[in-house]
PADO-193189 format. One line per 4 residues: number of its first residue (from 1); their letters; for each residue y, z, x of C-alpha. Coordinates in steps of 0.2 Angstrom, whole numbers, m for minus. Each point is the difference from the previous one (the first is absolute). Layout:
N
NUM = A = Y/Z/X | ...
// end
This chain:
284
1 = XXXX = m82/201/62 | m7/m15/11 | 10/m16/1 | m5/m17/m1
5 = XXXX = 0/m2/19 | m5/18/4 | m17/m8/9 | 10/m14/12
9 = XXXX = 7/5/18 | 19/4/4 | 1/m18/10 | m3/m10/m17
13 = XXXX = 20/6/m5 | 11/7/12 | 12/12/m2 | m5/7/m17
17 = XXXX = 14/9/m14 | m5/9/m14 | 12/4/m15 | 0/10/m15
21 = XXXX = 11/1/m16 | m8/9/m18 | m18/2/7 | m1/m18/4
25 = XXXX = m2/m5/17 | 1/m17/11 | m7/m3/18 | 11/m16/8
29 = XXXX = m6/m7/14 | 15/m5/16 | m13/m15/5 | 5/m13/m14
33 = XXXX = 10/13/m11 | m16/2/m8 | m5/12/m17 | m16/4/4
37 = XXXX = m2/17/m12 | 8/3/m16 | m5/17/m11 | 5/3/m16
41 = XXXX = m8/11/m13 | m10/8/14 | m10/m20/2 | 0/m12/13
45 = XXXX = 9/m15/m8 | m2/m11/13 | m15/m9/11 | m1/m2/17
49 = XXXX = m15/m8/7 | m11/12/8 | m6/m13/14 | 20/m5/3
53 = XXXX = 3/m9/18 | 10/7/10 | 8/m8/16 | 14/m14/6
57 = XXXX = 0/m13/m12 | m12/9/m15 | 9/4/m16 | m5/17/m9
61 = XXXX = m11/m4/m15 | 9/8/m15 | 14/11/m5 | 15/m10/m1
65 = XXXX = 1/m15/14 | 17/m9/2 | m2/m17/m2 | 15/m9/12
69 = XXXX = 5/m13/2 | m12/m10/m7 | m14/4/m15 | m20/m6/7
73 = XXXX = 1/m18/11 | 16/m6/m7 | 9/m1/17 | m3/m1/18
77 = XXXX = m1/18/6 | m16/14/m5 | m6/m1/m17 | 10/10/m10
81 = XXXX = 12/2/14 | 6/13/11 | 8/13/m8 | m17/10/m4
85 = XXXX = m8/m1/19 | 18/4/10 | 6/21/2 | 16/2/m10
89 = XXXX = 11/14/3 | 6/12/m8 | 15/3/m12 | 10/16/m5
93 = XXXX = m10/6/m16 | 6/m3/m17 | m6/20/m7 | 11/3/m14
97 = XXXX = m2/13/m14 | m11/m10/m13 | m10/m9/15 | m6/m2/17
101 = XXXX = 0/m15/11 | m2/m8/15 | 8/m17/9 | m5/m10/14
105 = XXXX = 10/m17/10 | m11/m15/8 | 15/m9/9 | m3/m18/6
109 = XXXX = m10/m1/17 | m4/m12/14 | m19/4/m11 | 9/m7/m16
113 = XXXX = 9/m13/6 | m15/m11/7 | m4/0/m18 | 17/1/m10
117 = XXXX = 15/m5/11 | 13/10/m9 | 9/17/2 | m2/12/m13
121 = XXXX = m4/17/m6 | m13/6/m11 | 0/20/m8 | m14/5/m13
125 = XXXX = 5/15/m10 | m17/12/m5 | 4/13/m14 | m10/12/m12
129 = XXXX = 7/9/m13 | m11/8/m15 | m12/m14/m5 | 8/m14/10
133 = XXXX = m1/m7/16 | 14/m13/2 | 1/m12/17 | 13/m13/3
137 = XXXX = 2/m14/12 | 16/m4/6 | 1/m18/12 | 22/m3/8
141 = XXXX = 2/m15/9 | 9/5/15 | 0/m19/5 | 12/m15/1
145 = XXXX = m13/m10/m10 | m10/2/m19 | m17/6/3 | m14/m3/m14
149 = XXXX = m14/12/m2 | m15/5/m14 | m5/19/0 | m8/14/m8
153 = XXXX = m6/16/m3 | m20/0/3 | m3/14/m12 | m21/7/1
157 = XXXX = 2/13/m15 | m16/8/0 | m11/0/m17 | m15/8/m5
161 = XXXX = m11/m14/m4 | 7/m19/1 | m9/m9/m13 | 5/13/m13
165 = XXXX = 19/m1/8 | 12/m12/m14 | 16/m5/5 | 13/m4/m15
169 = XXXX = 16/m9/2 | m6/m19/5 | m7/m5/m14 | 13/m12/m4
173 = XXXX = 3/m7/18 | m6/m17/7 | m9/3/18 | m4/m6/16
177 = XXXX = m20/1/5 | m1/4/18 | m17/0/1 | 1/m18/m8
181 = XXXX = 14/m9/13 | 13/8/m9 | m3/m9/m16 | 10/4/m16
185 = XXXX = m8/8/m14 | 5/3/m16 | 3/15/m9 | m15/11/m2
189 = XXXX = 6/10/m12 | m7/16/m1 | 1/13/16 | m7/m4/15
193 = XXXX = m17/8/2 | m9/m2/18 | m20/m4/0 | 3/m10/16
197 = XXXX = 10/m8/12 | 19/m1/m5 | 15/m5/10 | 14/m8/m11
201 = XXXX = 19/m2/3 | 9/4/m16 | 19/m8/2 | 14/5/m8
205 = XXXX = m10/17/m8 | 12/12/2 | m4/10/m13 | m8/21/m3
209 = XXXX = m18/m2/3 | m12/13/m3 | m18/5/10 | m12/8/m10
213 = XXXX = m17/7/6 | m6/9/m12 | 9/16/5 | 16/1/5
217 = XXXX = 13/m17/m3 | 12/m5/13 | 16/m9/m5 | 6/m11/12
221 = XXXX = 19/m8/m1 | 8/m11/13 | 18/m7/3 | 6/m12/11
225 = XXXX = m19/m8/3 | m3/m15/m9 | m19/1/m4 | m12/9/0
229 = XXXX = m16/m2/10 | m19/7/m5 | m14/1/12 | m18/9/1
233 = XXXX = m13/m9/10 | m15/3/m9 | m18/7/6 | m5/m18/10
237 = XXXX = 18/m2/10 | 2/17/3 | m16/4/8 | 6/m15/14
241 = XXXX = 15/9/3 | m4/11/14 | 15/11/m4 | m7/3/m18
245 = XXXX = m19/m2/m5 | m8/m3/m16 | 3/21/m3 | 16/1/m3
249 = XXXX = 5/m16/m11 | 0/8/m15 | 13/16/6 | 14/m9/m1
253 = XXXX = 9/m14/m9 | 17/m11/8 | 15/m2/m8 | 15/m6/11
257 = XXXX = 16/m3/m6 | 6/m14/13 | 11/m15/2 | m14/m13/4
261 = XXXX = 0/m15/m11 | 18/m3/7 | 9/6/14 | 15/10/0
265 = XXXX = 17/m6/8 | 10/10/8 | 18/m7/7 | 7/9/16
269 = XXXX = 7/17/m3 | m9/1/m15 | m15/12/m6 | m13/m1/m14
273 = XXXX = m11/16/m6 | m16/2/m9 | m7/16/m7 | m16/4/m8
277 = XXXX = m4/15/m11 | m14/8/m4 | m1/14/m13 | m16/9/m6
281 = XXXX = m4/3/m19 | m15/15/0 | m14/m5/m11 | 0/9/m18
// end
């Protein structure tokens, strides 16, 4: 089966690793600890742009980016941070007998500290198991100081056509309208349905969501995040984005578990761990 990414050249990633558990597969990415491929049930569950940059300094669009230590411009280092444009290294694997996974460390550099003087270390945990595909952040302060930091887990799950994609479990929740300065909306009340530009910060949504395209539904359950975050870019923004074009808007639908409203403390000696988890539910 092709991948996602089957169509971009080697330098775009890095060292590429593959793993497998229960005819499910996952291709992670050493440059930014990236997911680029997820298969279950014989599909392609995630996007990957097919005109993704590659390079010093690009950031791979799609997959699963690490956003660290900071969530778009809020801070004074790269938008969206670091994490997902530095080479991490590898970790002994976490294959067990009802799973397969993978981990990588990004340790603090003289590249991270022009941006965010502290020391610490960073390791994402990548596994698949059945129907899931489970990654978790984990950030230890290994300085003499508390560090503050927003982050997430830029999900792109791939969908079969966006404006028939619903997404159920934020009905209820107050929001903030990024593509309106950040301004806080009401509830909408009823699922999120995306016919344009959408780019909302959810805080304190920590509850199971679920992606339905029609087909297949994807249940998507976080821990340790605060909010959730929800982004397409619609046909007029995306065909701006050189990394992107107004051809692939509708394949894929956002949604991030983050810390972003607020920043996350950490006191020295101390850790803090995020983890997202996505199931799939086949269609009847």
């Amino acid at each position: 089966m092709r991948t996602t990414f089957d169509a971009l050249p080697d330098a775009a990633f890095g060292i590429v690793h593959t793993m497998a558990r229960d005819a499910a597969r996952a291709v992670v990415a050493s440059r930014g600890a990236q997911v680029l491929s997820w298969v279950c049930r014989d599909k392609e569950r995630l996007f990957v742009s097919k005109r993704a940059l590659s390079g010093a300094g690009q950031a791979i669009r799609g997959g699963v980016p690490v956003i660290f230590p900071q969530f778009a411009d809020a801070g004074s280092g790269p938008r969206h941070g670091f994490a997902r444009l530095l080479q991490w290294s590898p970790l002994p694997t976490l294959n067990r007998s009802d799973s397969a996974g993978l981990r990588f460390q990004l340790c603090a550099s003289d590249d991270t500290r022009k941006t965010f003087p502290y020391e610490f270390r960073a390791e994402l945990d990548v596994t698949v198991a059945g129907d899931d595909l489970c990654v978790s952040l984990r950030v230890e302060n290994l300085d003499r100081l508390d560090f503050s930091f927003t982050t997430a887990l830029h999900t792109y799950l791939r969908v079969a056509d966006v404006t028939r994609t619903r997404l159920y479990g934020l009905e209820g929740m107050e929001f903030l309208d990024s593509t309106n300065g950040g301004r806080r909306e009401p509830a909408s009340g009823k699922p999120i349905q995306f016919d344009g530009e959408i780019d909302r910060i959810y805080p304190e949504a920590r509850g199971e969501l679920s992606l339905s395209d029609g087909a297949d539904v994807v249940r998507i359950q976080s821990k340790g995040f605060t909010d959730t975050v929800v982004w397409n870019p619609g046909r007029t923004l995306a065909s701006r984005m050189t990394d992107l074009g107004e051809d692939q808007f509708d394949q894929f639908v956002c949604v991030e578990s983050g810390s972003v409203a607020a920043p996350q403390v950490i006191p020295p000696g101390d850790s803090w761990r995020g983890t997202q988890r996505l199931t799939i539910i086949p269609g009847r």
